[in-house]
C-alpha positions, 0 to 999 in steps of 0.5 A: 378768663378767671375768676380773679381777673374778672373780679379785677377788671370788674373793679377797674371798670367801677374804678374808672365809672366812679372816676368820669362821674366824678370829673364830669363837669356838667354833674359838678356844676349842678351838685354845686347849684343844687348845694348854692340853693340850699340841698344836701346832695348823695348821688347814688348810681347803680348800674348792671354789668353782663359778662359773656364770652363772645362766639369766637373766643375759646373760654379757659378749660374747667374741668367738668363736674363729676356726679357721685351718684352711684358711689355711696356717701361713706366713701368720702365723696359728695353727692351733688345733684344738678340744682347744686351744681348750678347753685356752685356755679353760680357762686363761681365755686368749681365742684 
């Protein structure tokens, strides 16, 4: 999956959570008795979402990283250590 379609269905997932909250009868019936009795209400929600392919499914191909490490800088090429690579990764940047 790329990283554009994550980020999509990621929204839409936020899309559809903020939509159930928002519709949900129950929470509504309370935010309106919390304002009948004289409070002013935000409702603040924050919730953590782990992605991770299971076993059985193949990821898309990235290529792997290439280590410049005996190649000397003034050939253009950058020399990335391993903490660098995993920081990139991190940021979803592909080196």
């Amino acid at each position: 999956m790329t990283s554009e379609k994550k980020a999509f269905l990621l929204g839409q997932l936020q899309e559809a959570i903020d939509q159930a909250v928002s519709e949900s009868g129950r929470i509504g019936e309370i935010i309106d008795e919390m304002k009948r009795s004289g409070y002013d209400l935000s409702l603040i929600l924050e919730s953590t979402v782990t992605i991770s392919p299971t076993q059985d499914h193949q990821t898309d191909a990235v290529p792997e990283p290439r280590l410049a490490s005996s190649v000397p800088a003034a050939t253009g090429e950058l020399m990335l250590s391993t903490e660098d690579l995993e920081f990139l990764d991190n940021l979803c940047i592909a080196a």
